[in-house]
NUDO-260307 format. One record per residue (C-alpha): residue in one letter; y, x, z. Coordinates in pm, whole numbers, plus 50000, padded with zeros to 5 digits. Last residue first. Example, Ala and Ser with C-alpha at 12.3 -4.5 7.8 and 13.67 -1.06 7.14 Angstrom:
2
s498945136750714/a495505123050780/
***
This chain:
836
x584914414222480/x582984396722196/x579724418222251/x579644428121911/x583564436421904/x582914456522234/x579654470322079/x582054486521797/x584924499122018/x582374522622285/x580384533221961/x583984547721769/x584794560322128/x581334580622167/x581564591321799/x584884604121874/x585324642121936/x581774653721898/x581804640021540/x579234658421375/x577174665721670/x577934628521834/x576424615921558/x573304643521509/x572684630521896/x572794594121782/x570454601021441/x567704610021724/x568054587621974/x567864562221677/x564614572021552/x563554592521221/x565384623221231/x564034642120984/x563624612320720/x567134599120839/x569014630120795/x567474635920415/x568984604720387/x572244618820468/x575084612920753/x578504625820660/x580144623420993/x582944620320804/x583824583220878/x581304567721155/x581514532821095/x581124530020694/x578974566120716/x576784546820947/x576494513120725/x575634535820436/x573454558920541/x571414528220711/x571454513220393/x570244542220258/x567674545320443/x566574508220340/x565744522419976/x563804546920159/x561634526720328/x562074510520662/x558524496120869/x558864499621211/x556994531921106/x559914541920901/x562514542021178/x560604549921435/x561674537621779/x562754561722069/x566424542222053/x564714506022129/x564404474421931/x562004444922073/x565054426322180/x567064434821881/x564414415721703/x563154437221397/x564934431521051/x564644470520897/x568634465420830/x569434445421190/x567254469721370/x568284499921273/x572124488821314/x571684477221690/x569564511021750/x572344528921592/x574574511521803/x572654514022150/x572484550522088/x576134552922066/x576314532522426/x574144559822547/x570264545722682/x569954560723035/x568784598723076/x565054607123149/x564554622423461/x561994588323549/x560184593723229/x559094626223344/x555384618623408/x555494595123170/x555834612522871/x553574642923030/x550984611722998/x549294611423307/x545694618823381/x542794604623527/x542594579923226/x542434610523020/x538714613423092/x537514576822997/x538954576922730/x537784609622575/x534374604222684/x534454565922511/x535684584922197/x532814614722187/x534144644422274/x533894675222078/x535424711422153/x535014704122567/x537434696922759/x536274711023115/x537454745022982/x541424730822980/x542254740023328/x545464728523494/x545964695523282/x549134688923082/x548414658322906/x550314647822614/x550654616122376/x551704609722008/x550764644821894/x553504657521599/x551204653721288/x553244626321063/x556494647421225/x556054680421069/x554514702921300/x555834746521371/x559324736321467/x559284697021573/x556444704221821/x559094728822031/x562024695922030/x559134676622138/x558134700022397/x561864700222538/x562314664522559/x558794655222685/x559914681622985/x558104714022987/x556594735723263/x555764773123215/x552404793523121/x551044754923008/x547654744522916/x547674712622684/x546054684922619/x547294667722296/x546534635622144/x547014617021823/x546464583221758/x545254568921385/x546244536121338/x543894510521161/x541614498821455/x541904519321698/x540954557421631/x541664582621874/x541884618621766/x541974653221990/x544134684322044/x543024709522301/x545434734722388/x545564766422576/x549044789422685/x551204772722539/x554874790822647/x555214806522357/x554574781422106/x552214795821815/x549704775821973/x550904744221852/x550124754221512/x546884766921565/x545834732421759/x547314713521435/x544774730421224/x542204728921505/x542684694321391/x540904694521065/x543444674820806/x541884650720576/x545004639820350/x545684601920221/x549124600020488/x546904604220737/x542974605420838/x543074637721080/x539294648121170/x538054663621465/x537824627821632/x534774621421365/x532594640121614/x529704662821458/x532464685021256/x530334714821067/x532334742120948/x529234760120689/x530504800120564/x529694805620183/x532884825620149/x534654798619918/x534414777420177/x531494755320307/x531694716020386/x530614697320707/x530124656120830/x527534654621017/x525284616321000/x522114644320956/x520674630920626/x517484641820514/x516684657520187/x513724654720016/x513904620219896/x516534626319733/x514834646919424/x518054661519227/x518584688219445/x515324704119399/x514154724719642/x512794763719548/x516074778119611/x516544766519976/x513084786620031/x511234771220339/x510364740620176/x509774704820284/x512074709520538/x514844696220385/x518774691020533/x521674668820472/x525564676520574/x527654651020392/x530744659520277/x533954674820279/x535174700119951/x536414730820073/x533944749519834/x532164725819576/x530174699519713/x526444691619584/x525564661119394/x525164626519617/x527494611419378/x529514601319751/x529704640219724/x526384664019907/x526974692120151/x522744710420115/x520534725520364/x517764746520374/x516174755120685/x516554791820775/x517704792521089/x515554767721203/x515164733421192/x511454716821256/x513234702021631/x515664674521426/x517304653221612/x517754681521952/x517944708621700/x520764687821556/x522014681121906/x521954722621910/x524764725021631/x523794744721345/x524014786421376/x524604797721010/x522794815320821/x524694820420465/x524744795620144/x526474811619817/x529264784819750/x529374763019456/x532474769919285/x530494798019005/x528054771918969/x529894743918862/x527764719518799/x528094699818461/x524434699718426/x523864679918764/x526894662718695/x526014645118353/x522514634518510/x524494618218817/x527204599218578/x524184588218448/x523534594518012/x523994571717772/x527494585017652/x525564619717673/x523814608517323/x527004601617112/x527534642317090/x525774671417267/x528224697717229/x531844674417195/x530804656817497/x530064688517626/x533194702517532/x534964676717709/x533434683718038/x533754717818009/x537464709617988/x537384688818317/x534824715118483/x537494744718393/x540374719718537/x538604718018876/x537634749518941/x541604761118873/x542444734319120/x540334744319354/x540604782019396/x542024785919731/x542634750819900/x544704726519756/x548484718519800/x550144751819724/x550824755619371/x551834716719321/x550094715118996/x551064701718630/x547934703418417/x548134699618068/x545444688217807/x546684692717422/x544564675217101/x544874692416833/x546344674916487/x549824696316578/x549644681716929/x548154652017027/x548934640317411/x546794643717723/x548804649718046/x547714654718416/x549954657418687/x548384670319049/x550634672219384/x552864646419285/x555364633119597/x558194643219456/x558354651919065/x557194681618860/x557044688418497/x555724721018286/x556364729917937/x555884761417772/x555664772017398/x556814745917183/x557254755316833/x560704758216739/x564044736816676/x563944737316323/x560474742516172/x558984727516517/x561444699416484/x560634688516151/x557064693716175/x557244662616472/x556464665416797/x554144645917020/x551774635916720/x551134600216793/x552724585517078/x549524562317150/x548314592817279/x550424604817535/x548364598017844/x548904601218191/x547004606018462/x548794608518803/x547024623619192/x549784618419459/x549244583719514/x550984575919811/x550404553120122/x552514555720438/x550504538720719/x550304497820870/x547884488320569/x549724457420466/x553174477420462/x551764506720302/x549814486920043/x553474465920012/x555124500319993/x552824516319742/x552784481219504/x556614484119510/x556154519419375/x553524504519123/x555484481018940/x555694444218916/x555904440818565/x552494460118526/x550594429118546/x548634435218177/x548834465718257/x546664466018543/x544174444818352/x543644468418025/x543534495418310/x540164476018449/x538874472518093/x539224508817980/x537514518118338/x534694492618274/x534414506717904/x534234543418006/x532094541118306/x529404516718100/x529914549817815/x529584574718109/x525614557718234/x526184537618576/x523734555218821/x525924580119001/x528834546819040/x532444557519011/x534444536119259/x537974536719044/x541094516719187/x544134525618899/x547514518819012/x550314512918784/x553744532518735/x556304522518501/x558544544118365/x561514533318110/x564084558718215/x566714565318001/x567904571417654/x567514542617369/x565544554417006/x563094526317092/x565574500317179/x567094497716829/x565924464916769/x567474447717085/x565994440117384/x562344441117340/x561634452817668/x560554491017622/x557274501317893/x556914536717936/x553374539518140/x552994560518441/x549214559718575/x548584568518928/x545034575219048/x542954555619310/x539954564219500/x536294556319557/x533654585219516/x534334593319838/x534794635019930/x536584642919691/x535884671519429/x533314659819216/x534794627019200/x537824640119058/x536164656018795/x534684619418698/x537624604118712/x538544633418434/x535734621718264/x536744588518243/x540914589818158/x539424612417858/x536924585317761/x540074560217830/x542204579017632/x540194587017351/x539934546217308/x536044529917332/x533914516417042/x530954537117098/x531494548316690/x535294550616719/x534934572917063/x532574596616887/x535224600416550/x538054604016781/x536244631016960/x534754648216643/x538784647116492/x540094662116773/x537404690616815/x538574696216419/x541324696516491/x541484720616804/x541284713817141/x544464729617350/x543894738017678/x546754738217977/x546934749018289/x550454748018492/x552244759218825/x554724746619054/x556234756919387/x558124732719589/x556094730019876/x555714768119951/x552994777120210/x552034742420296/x551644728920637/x554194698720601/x552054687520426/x548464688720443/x545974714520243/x544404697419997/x540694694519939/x540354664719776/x540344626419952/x541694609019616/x543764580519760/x542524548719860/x540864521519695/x543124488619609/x540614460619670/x542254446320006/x546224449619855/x544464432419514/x545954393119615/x548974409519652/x549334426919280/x548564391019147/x551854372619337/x553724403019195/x552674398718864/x553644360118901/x556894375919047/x557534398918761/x556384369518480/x559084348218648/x561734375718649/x561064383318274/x561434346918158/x564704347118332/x565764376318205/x569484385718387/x567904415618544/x565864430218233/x569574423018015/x571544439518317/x569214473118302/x568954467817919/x573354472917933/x572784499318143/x570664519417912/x573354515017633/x572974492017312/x576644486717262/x576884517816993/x573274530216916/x573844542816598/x571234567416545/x568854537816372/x571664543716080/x570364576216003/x572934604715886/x571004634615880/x572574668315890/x569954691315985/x570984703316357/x571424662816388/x568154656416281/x566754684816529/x569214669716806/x567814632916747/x563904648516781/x564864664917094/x566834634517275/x563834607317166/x560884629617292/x562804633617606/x562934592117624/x559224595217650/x559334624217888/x562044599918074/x565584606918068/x567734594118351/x565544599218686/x563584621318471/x566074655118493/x566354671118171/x565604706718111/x565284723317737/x565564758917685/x565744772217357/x564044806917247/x565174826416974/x564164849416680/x566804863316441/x564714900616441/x565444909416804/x565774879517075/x568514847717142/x567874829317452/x569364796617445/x569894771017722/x570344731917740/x570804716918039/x569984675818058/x570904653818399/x574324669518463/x576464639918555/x577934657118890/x575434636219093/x573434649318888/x573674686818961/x570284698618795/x567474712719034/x565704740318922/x561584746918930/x560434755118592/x564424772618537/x563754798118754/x560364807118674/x561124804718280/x563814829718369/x562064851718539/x559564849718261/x562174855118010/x563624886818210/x559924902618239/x558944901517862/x562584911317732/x562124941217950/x558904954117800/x560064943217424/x562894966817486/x566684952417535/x569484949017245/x568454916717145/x568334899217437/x571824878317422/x572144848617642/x573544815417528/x574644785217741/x575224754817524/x578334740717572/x579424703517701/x582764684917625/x582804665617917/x582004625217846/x582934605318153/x582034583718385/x579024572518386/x577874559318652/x574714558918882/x573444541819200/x571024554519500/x573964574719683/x574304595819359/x573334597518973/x576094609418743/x574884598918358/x576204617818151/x573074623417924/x572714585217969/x575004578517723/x573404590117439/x575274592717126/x578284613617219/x575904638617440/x573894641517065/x576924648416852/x577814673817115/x574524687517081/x574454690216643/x577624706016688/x576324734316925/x573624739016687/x575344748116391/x577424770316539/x574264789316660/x572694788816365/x568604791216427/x566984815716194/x563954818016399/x561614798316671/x560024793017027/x560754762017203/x560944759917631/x560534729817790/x561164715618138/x560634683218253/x562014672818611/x561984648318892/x563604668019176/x561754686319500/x563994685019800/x561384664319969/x564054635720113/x566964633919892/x564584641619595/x562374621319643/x565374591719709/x566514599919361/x563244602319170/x561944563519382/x565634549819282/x564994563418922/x561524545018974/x562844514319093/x565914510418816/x569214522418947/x571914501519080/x575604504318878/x578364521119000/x581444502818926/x583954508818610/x581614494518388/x581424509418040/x582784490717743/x585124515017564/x582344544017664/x580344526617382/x582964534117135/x582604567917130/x585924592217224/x588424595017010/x590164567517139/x590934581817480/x590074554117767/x592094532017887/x593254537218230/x592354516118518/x595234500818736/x594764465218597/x590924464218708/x591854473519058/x594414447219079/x592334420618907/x589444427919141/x591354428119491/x590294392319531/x587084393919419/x586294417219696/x587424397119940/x585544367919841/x582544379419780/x582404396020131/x583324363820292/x580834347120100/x578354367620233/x578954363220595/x578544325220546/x575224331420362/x574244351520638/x572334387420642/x575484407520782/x574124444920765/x572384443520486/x574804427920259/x577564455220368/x574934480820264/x574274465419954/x577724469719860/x579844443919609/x581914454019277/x583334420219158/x583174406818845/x581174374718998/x578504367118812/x577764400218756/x578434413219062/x576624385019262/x572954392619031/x573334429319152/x573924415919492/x570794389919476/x568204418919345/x569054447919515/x569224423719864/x565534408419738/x564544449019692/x565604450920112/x563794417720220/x564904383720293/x561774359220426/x564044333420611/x563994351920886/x565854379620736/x568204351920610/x569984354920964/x571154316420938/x574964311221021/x575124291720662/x572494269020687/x569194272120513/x566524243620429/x563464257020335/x561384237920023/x562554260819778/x561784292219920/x561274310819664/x562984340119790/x564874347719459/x565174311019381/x566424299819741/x569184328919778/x570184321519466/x570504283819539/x572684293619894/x574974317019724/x576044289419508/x576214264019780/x578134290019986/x580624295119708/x581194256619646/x581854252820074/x583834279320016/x586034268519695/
***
C-alpha cells in the first residue's frame, strides 16, 4: 500500500508541475523540483477528494516530500471512518442540500482567498452595500420571503476563516427593523445618514457565517428603507443581483422551478472547476500565455495619490455617481452601433483617457473583474457565490491615434485578455511581482455591467424599492468604477478610497469623465475621428488647471537656459503632452518666444522647450520642481516625494536634522537616511522609532548619523551620493557588534520561513523579509499555521506576519505571547531537527 501511495502521489505531483520528464524520489524536497504554494492548494485539494480524508496545507508545506506526504495521508485516512461515524445527522426539516455538505473546511476560490487575506491584512473587507427606497412593504411578509431565501442559498451561511470556508449550519435569521416614524423629518434625515455611514463601511462577522445583513428602516406614511450588505468573498455583485431578485419573487409568492437549486451548491462547482480536466489544461495554457506578457504588462496608473501608510483614514469610502438619461442612452448606443464598437469599450476608452490626464505616463494598467459561470449544470446562473475574475488591461494611449482607432484597439486588446482569463489576474499580480522583484497592485478597476441588461428589474423596484445608494469597497482598491443600465439610463458610479488622492482630484477627475461623455453625446459620430490630443485640448479642465505664480526656478536652469526670467512662461505637460492638472507630475517645459504665458499656444510644440525637470503645481498655483530623480519614491505603483518621509521622521524627538535620499540599482529602489541626532540610537531602537510614524515599504534601508548635515545638500546627484556615504558607516554596522546572538526561537521561525517560502536554510537569516524573499499571503498562512501547530495559544495572525515581517520579529511577539515556554517549545523542536 506505500510503495502504491507514493506512486500515486508521485504522478500528481508530475502532472500538476509538469514535470514529466523529472525523475523524483521519495526523500526529494519537491520545492526544488518546481513546487509552489497555489501547486500545494491544488495537489491537497485534489488528495482530499480522492482520498476522503481532511488534509492541511500547512502540514504539506512544511514537509515537501512525497514520502512525508504519504505519511500524512495515511494518518489521516485512518481516523476518517471514526470521525465520520461520530457526526450527527442532520434535522430533516432542514433543506436537502445541507444533507450532503462536507464536514471539512473547504479551500476558497483565488479571489475569495485574495477578499479574505485583504482583509486580514488592511482591515478593509470586500463589501457591497445597498440601500432601497419604497412603500407598503409587509413586514411578515418579508421575513418569510428571507428565510426562504437563507434555505435556498447556501452560501449565505457560509463561515469564512483561516483561508477556508464551511457551512455549517442554517440559523434561523431575522431581519433587524428600526422604527422612525414617530421622529421629525430633520431627525430622520441625520439618523439615516449615520446609518448609511455606518453600514457603507462595516465589516460582517464571517467567520461566524454572517456574509449578508439585512436591515429595515421603517418611516412616516408606510414608507421604508431596506438595507442590503453582503460581503463579496461569498456573494459577488453579480451573484447580489441573483439574492435580491430571488427575495422580491419570494416576497411575491412565486414558485419557479429554476429556484430549486438542491445539489447544485457553490462548493460543489468549486470541486467540479478542480476536478475539470479540460479546464486545468486550458488554465495552464492561459497561464503559459499570461508569462510570455510579464515584459508587456504596463504599470500602474502613476496619479496623484497620497502613499500608504500616510493616509489620513484608509478605510474611508466615498461615491459619485451620474445617471444619463434614455434618451442619452439610446444616442450612445445608437453612435457606438454606427462606428461598430460596444458602449463598454467606448466608455472603457474615455475613461482611459481621464486617466491619462491625470498620470503622469500615458502607459498603465487597469483592473477589470469579470463574472465568469462554468457551464456546470443548467441552473448555474441563479447559483450564490463568488464567480470574479480579474484581468489586466496594459493601455499606452497614443495623442495622435483618433478615439474610434483607441476604442477598437482597446475593445480588441480586452477581447484577448479574456480570452486567457482562466488564469486569473491575482496570480498574474504575484508572478508580475515575482518577475519584477516589488509588490505590484492594480488599485485602479473598471467594470462594466452592461451585458447584464437592466441591473434591476420593475419587479423589484415596485416591491423591494428603488435603489437609492450603493457604494462597494475592497482591499487594495483605491478607485472602482461601474457602468451598468439602469431604468433605460445608463448609471456611472465611482467608488473612492476618500483619502488616497490629493485634494480635489478625484472629484476633477469624474467631472472630465462625464464631460467626456456628454461631448460625445454633443458633437456626435464626428469626435470619433478626432486625436486623443484634439479631444483633450477641448476637454481641459480649466477650473483644475492651476493659476501659474512667480516662482524662483532652479539656478542650473538659469545656467541651461540664460533668456529665463521670472516671468518666462512655463507649462507641466502629461505623456499627451497637454497640460497637468494640480498634483499631477510632469514635465517642466518653458517658451521664450513670448513674454505673456497667455499669449502661447499650448498646442504648438515647437514652442516649448523641455528642461529634463520633473515638477507639478498644486491646487494653489505654487511650482515643486525635483531636478534629481533621487527625490522621488518609485514603490509599490505610488510616486512619493521624500521630504514626505523626511517630515515623518522628524516628528521623532530625538531627530534633530535629517536628510533622506534614493538610490536606484537596477530594479530595487534603496532608501537612505542621514540623520542628525540630539541623543544616540542603536539600529534596534531607531527601527522600533521608524516603525511609529513609517509604514514598513518606506522605513530607510540604511542610516548614517553624521555630525553636521549642511554639507548634504537638498539634491545630489547618484555618483555624489556614493561617493559621500562611503566615508561613513552604516549606524547598522556601527553597532552590529552589541547586537545579541541569534535565539534558538529565532532559529525556528527562521527554519520554518524558509522551508514554506523555499529559500536554502543556509542563505536564511532572522533579519530576513518575509515577503520580499518572496511569501505571499496565501504562504502567510502557512506560516500561521505551522506556528500556531508548534506554538499552541500563542495565537499568531496574518495580520502578525504583514507587521512583523522577519523572523526576529514574529520570535519576540512568540516569546510575548507565551513568555513562559516559547523558549522551551524552540529548545525541544531544533533538538528533534538536529536529531539529538
Amino acid at each position: 500500500m506505500t510503495m502504491q501511495l507514493q506512486q500515486e502521489i508521485t504522478a500528481d505531483i508530475h502532472h500538476v508541475l509538469q514535470i514529466d520528464s523529472i525523475q523524483i524520489q521519495p526523500e526529494d524536497n519537491l520545492i526544488e523540483h518546481g513546487l509552489h504554494s497555489l501547486a500545494i492548494m491544488q495537489l491537497v485539494d485534489h488528495f482530499e477528494k480522492k482520498y476522503n480524508t481532511a488534509l492541511s496545507y500547512a502540514d504539506f508545506a512544511m514537509s515537501p516530500t512525497v514520502h512525508d506526504w504519504q505519511s500524512l495521508i495515511q494518518e489521516n485516512t485512518k481516523s476518517v471512518d471514526a470521525v465520520q461515524s461520530e457526526q450527527p445527522k442532520q434535522n430533516s426539516i432542514l433543506p436537502a442540500w445541507l444533507d450532503t455538505l462536507p464536514t471539512q473546511t473547504v479551500a476558497l476560490s483565488d479571489m475569495q482567498y485574495a477578499y479574505w487575506a485583504g482583509r486580514e491584512t488592511e482591515g478593509v473587507s470586500a463589501h457591497l452595500y445597498m440601500e432601497f427606497e419604497g412603500t407598503d412593504l409587509n413586514l411578515e411578509q418579508l421575513q418569510c420571503a428571507f428565510e426562504q431565501l437563507i434555505q435556498r442559498h447556501p452560501m449565505l451561511s457560509a463561515s469564512i476563516r483561516d483561508g477556508q470556508q464551511i457551512i455549517q449550519s442554517v440559523d434561523h435569521q431575522e431581519i433587524q427593523i428600526e422604527d422612525l416614524t414617530q421622529l421629525d423629518s430633520t431627525a430622520i434625515e441625520e439618523h439615516l445618514k449615520a446609518k448609511r455611514k455606518r453600514l457603507s463601511h462595516q465589516q460582517l462577522d464571517i467567520a461566524k457565517g454572517q456574509v449578508l445583513d439585512v436591515q429595515l428602516t421603517l418611516l412616516p406614511e408606510h414608507r421604508h428603507i431596506l438595507h442590503i450588505d453582503s460581503d463579496m468573498s461569498a456573494i459577488d455583485p453579480q451573484s447580489f443581483l441573483v439574492v435580491v431578485e430571488d427575495l422580491s419573487a419570494l416576497y411575491q409568492g412565486e414558485e419557479r422551478a429554476d429556484l430549486n437549486l438542491d445539489g447544485i451548491g457553490y462548493f460543489n462547482y468549486l470541486a467540479q472547476r478542480r476536478h475539470d480536466v479540460n479546464l486545468q489544461e486550458k488554465i495552464q495554457q492561459d497561464q503559459q500565455w499570461w508569462q510570455s506578457q510579464l515584459d508587456a504588462i504596463a504599470p500602474a496608473p502613476l496619479l496623484p495619490v497620497i502613499a500608504e501608510g500616510l493616509r489620513q483614514d484608509p478605510h474611508q469610502f466615498e461615491r459619485l455617481i451620474h445617471i444619463f438619461n434614455a434618451d442619452e442612452r439610446a444616442r450612445l448606443q445608437s453612435l457606438a452601433q454606427t462606428q461598430g464598437v460596444s458602449v463598454g469599450s467606448l466608455c472603457l476608452s474615455l475613461f482611459a483617457q481621464t486617466i491619462a490626464n491625470w498620470a503622469s505616463q500615458p502607459e498603465f494598467r487597469l483592473n477589470l473583474p469579470a463574472f465568469i459561470r462554468e457551464p456546470y449544470g443548467q441552473n448555474i446562473e441563479h447559483v450564490v457565490g463568488d464567480f470574479t475574475q480579474i484581468s489586466l488591461l496594459s493601455l499606452k494611449l497614443n495623442p495622435a491615434e483618433t478615439l474610434l482607432e483607441t476604442t477598437k484597439r482597446i475593445e480588441h486588446d480586452v477581447n484577448q485578455i479574456h480570452e486567457h482569463y482562466r488564469y486569473g489576474g491575482i496570480h498574474v499580480l504575484r508572478d508580475l511581482s515575482k518577475h519584477r522583484q516589488q509588490l505590484e497592485i492594480s488599485p485602479i478597476v473598471f467594470t462594466s455591467a452592461l451585458d447584464e441588461g437592466e441591473i434591476f428589474s420593475e419587479q423589484l423596484q415596485r416591491t423591494l424599492g428603488q435603489p437609492v445608494w450603493c457604494i462597494s469597497q475592497g482591499p487594495k482598491v483605491d478607485l472602482d468604477v461601474q457602468i451598468a443600465y439602469f431604468n433605460q439610463g445608463l448609471a456611472v458610479n465611482w467608488d473612492i478610497r476618500s483619502h488616497a488622492f490629493k485634494p480635489n482630484v478625484i472629484q476633477g477627475m469624474f467631472d472630465h469623465y462625464i464631460q467626456s461623455i456628454q461631448h460625445v453625446l454633443t458633437v456626435g459620430s464626428s469626435v470619433l475621428t478626432q486625436s486623443l490630443n484634439a479631444l483633450s485640448q477641448q476637454l481641459a479642465p480649466h477650473n483644475q488647471q492651476p493659476k501659474q505664480v512667480k516662482v524662483q526656478l532652479p539656478a542650473p536652469l538659469f545656467a541651461k537656459f540664460p533668456q529665463t526670467n521670472a516671468n518666462t512662461p512655463y507649462r507641466v505637460v502629461n505623456g499627451l503632452d497637454t497640460d497637468c492638472p494640480a498634483w499631477v507630475l510632469g514635465r517642466l517645459v518653458l517658451s521664450f518666444d513670448h513674454s505673456n504665458a497667455h499669449t502661447t499656444d499650448p498646442s504648438n510644440q515647437s514652442e516649448w522647450i523641455e528642461t529634463g525637470i520633473q515638477a507639478y503645481s498644486d491646487d494653489q498655483g505654487r511650482l515643486h520642481l525635483f531636478e534629481q530623480s533621487h527625490q522621488l519614491i518609485l514603490k509599490n505603483g505610488q510616486c512619493i516625494e521624500v521630504k514626505n518621509i523626511e517630515d515623518q521622521i522628524a516628528q521623532l524627538s530625538f531627530i534633530k536634522q535629517v536628510k533622506v535620499y534614493t538610490h536606484q540599482d537596477q530594479s530595487k529602489t534603496t532608501i537612505v537616511a542621514v540623520l542628525n541626532l540630539h541623543q544616540k540610537q542603536s539600529s534596534a531602537d531607531l527601527l522600533k522609532a521608524y516603525a511609529e510614524v513609517l509604514p514598513a515599504y518606506l522605513i530607510p534601508d540604511h542610516n548614517y548619523v553624521v555630525d553636521e548635515i549642511q554639507s548634504f545638500t537638498a539634491t545630489l546627484s547618484s555618483e555624489q551620493l556614493n561617493g559621500l556615504l562611503t566615508k561613513y558607516e552604516p549606524l547598522e554596522q556601527s553597532d552590529a557588534s552589541q547586537l545579541e546572538e541569534t535565539t534558538v526561537l529565532e532559529k525556528v521561525v527562521t527554519l520554518m520561513m524558509a522551508k514554506i517560502i523555499g529559500i536554502p536554510q543556509s542563505q536564511a537569516n532572522s533579519h530576513l523579509d518575509f515577503f520580499d524573499e518572496g511569501g505571499d499571503s496565501l504562504l502567510a498562512t502557512h506560516l500561521v499555521a505551522a506556528l500556531n501547530q508548534y506554538f499552541q495559544n500563542a495565537d499568531i495572525s496574518v495580520v502578525d506576519i504583514f507587521t512583523q515581517r522577519n523572523a526576529k520579529n514574529i520570535a519576540a511577539l512568540l516569546e510575548q505571547k507565551l513568555p513562559d515556554t516559547a523558549q522551551r517549545i524552540a529548545e525541544v523542536f531544533m533538538q528533534v531537527i538536529e536529531g539529538k
